[in-house]
C-alpha positions in Angstrom: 11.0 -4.4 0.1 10.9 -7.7 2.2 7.6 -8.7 4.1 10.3 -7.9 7.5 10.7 -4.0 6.4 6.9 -4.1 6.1 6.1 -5.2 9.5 9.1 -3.3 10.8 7.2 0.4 9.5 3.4 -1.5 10.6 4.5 -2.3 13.9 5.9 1.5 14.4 2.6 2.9 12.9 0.1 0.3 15.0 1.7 1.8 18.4 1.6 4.9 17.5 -1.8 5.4 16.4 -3.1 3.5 19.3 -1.8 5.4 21.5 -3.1 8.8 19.9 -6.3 7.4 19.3 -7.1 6.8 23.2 -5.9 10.5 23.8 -8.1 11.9 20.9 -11.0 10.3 22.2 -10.6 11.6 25.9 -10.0 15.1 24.6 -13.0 15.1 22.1 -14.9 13.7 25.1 -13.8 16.4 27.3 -13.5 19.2 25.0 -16.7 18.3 22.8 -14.8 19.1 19.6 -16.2 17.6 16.0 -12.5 17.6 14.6 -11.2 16.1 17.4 -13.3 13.4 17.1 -13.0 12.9 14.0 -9.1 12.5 14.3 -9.8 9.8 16.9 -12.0 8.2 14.7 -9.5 8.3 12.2 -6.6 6.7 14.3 -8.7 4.0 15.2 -9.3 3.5 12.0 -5.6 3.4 10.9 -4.9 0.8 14.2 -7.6 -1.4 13.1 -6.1 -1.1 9.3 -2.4 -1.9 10.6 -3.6 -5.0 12.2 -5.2 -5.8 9.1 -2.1 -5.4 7.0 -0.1 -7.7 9.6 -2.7 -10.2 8.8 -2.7 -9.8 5.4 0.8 -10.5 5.9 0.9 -14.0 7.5 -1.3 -15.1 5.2 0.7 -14.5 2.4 3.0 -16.4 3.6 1.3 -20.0 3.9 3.3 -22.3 1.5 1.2 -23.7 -1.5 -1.0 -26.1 -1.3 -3.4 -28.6 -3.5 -6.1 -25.6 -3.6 -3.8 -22.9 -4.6 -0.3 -24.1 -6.2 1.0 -20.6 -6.5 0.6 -19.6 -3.0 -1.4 -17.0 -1.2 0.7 -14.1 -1.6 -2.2 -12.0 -3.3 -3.8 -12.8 -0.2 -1.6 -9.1 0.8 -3.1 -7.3 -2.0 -7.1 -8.3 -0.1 -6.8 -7.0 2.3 -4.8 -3.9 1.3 -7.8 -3.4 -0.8 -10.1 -3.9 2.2 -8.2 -1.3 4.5 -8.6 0.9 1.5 -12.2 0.8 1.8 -12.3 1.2 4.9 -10.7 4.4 5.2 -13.0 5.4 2.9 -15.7 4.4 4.7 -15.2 4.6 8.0 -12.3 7.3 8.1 -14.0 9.5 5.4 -17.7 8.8 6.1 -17.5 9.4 10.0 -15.6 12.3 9.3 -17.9 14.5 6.8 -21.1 13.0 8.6 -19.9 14.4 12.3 -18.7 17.8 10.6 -22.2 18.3 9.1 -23.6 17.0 12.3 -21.3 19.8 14.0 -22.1 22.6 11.7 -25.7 22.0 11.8 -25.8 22.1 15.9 -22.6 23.9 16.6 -22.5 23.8 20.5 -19.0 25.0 21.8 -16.2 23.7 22.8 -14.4 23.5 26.1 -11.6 23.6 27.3 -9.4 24.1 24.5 -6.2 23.7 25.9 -6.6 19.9 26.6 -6.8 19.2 22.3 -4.3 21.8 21.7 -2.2 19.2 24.3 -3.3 16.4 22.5 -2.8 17.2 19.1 0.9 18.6 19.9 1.5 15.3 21.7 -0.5 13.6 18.4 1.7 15.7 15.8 5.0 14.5 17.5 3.5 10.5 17.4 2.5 10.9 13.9 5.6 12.4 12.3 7.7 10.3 14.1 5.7 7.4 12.5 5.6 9.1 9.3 9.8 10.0 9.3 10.0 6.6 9.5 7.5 5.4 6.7 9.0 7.5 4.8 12.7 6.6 5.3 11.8 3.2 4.6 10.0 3.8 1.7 12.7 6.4 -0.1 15.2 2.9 0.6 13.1 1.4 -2.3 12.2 4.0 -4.4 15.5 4.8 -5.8 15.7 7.4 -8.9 12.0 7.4 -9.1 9.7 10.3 -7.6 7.5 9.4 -5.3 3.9 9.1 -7.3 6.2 6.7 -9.6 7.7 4.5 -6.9 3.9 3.9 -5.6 2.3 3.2 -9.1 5.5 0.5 -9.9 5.9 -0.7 -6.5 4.4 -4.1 -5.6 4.1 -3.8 -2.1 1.0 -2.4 -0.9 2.1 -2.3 3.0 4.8 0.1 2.6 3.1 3.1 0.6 -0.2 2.5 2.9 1.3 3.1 6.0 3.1 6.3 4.5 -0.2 7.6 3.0 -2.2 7.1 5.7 0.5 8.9 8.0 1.0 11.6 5.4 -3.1 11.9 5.6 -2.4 11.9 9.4 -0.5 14.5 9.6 -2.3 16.8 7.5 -6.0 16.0 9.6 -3.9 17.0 12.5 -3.0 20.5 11.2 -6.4 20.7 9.5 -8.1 20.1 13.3 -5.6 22.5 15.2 -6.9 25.7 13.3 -10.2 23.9 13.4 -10.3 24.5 17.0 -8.6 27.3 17.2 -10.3 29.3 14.8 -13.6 27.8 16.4 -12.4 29.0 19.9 -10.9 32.2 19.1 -14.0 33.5 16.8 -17.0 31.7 18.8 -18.6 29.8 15.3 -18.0 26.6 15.8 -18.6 26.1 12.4 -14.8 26.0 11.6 -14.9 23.1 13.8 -17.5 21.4 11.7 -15.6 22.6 8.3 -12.1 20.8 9.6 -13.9 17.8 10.1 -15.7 17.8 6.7 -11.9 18.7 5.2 -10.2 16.2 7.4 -13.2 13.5 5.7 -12.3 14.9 1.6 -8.7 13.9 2.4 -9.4 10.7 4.0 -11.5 9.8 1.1 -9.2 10.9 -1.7 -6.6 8.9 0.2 -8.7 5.7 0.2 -9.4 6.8 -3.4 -5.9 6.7 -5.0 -5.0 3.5 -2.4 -7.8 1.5 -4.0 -7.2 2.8 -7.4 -3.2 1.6 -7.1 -4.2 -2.0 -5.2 -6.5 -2.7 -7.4 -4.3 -3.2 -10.8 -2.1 -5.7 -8.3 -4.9 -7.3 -6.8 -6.1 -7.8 -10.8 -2.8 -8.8 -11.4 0.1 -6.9 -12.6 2.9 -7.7 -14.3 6.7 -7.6 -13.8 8.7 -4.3 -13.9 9.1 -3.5 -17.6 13.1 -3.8 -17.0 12.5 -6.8 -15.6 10.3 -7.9 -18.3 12.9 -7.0 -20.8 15.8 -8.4 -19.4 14.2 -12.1 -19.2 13.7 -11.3 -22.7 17.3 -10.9 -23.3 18.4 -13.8 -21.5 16.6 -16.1 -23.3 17.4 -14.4 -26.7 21.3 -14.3 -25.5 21.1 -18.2 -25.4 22.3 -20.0 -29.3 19.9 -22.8 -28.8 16.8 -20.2 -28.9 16.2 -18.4 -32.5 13.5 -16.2 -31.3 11.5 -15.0 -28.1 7.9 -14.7 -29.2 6.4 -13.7 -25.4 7.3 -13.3 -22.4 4.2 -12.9 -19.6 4.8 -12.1 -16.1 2.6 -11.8 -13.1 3.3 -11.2 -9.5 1.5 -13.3 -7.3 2.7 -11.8 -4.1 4.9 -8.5 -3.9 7.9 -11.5 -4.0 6.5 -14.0 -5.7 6.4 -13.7 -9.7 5.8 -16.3 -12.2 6.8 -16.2 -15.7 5.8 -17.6 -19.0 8.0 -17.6 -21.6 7.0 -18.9 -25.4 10.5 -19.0 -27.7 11.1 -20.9 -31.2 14.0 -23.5 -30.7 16.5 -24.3 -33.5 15.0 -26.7 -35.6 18.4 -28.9 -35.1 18.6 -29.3 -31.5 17.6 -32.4 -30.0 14.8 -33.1 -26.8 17.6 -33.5 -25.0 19.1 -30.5 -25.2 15.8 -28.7 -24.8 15.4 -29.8 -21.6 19.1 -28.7 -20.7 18.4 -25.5 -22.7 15.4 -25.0 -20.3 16.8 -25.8 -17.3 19.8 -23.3 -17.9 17.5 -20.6 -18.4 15.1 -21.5 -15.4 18.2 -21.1 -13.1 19.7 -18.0 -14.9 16.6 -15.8 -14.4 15.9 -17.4 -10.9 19.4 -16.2 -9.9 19.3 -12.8 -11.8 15.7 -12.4 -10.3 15.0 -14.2 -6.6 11.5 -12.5 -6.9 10.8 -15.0 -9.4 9.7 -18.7 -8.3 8.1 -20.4 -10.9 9.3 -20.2 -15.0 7.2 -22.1 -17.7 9.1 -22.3 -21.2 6.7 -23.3 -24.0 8.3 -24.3 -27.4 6.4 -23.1 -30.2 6.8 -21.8 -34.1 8.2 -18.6 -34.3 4.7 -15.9 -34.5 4.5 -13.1 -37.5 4.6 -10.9 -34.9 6.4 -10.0 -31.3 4.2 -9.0 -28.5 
């Protein structure tokens, strides 16, 4: 998925949850209600965390320089880190600590029609966002489920926006009965309860987002099939008698450089090394336009293949 997609599904979300996140905070204002402020705590949360990931972003995309040769593109997987924390801090923290805060001074809440309003209006926002997200997302995933196409996929962007939607969505659900129940029954404490619920979410969101950007951030390698075809390439070529490694890592979710170690014919000349080389830099650059940088080391064939 191109850095353009990305921005494309951002953009959408960044809008969006602006706009809801004004309207949640007049109605939590107005209305008094823990889960509704909560959810507006949330959405401001999620704009701030799109503007990060647009950041993030552009500068990924500074060319190298004497300082860092390979580029900045992990520069992406920061800050998708850093929104992760963030929604675990601010989305999940502000969350469980108002809900206590509601449940242990419960108050009322007034004028329930005006959230019921906002979180229709909210609901319609978010999905939207989210159909969209997801659409996107299901482009690149292919044969693989879901879960799979998030742990394999390189591009943090792409599955953050449709988490944090997906996490969205459900808070909004989660604060409707909130309020309703709280309204309807007179114990405000179901307010306080969707708020701490809407928090546990948040937080195992932020949870699995760290957990997956991490491993990229740490630095990941190619997809196995990837991985496996460079093999073959360079085992396809007569000049080459054995592959002992190949090592790949992605520096940016387009940016991959790989290291290959083979054992050359003992009868081939430095010259045709070099042509040997530059054949296979341009083969696996053409199969693979993710990858931007290929080192070829010549060594002694190894008593065993990694």
């Amino acid at each position: 998925m191109s850095h353009t997609a990305s921005k494309k599904v951002i953009y959408a979300a960044l809008l969006g949850n602006l706009l809801i996140a004004l309207t949640k905070f007049v109605a939590a204002f107005v209305t008094g209600s823990s889960a509704m402020l909560s959810e507006g705590v949330h959405s401001a949360v999620d704009t701030g965390n799109q503007i990060l990931l647009l950041y993030g972003i552009r500068r990924s995309k500074r060319p190298p320089d004497e300082n860092f040769p390979f580029g900045y593109g992990k520069e992406i997987y920061f800050w998708s880190f850093v929104v992760a924390i963030l929604i675990f801090a601010l989305g999940a923290g502000v969350s469980i600590y108002e809900g206590i805060h509601r449940l242990s001074r419960p108050g009322e809440i007034k004028d329930p029609m005006l959230s019921y309003i906002v979180l229709g209006v909210s609901f319609v926002f978010e999905g939207s966002s989210w159909l969209f997200a997801l659409k996107e997302f299901s482009k690149i995933k292919g044969r693989w489920g879901y879960v799979e196409a998030v742990h394999r996929g390189k591009n943090p962007p792409m599955f953050m926006v449709l988490f944090e939607d997906s996490a969205a969505t459900a808070g909004l659900v989660i604060a409707f009965f909130g309020v309703w129940l709280g309204h309807k029954t007179g114990n405000m404490a179901y307010d306080g309860w969707a708020s701490i619920l809407i928090g546990i979410i948040l937080g195992i969101t932020a949870f699995w987002l760290a957990y997956e950007t991490k491993s990229l951030l740490i630095g990941e390698s190619a997809l196995p099939e990837v991985v496996s075809r460079i093999r073959q390439m360079a085992e396809e070529l007569p000049e080459i008698e054995h592959v002992n490694e190949v090592l790949t890592l992605h520096m940016g979710p387009e940016n991959v450089l790989v290291n290959l170690s083979v054992d050359f014919r003992d009868e081939i000349t430095a010259e045709k090394v070099e042509q040997v080389i530059q054949e296979l830099d341009g083969r696996i650059k053409e199969r693979f336009p993710i990858v931007k940088r290929v080192f070829v080391e010549a060594e002694a064939r190894r008593g065993g293949e990694i």
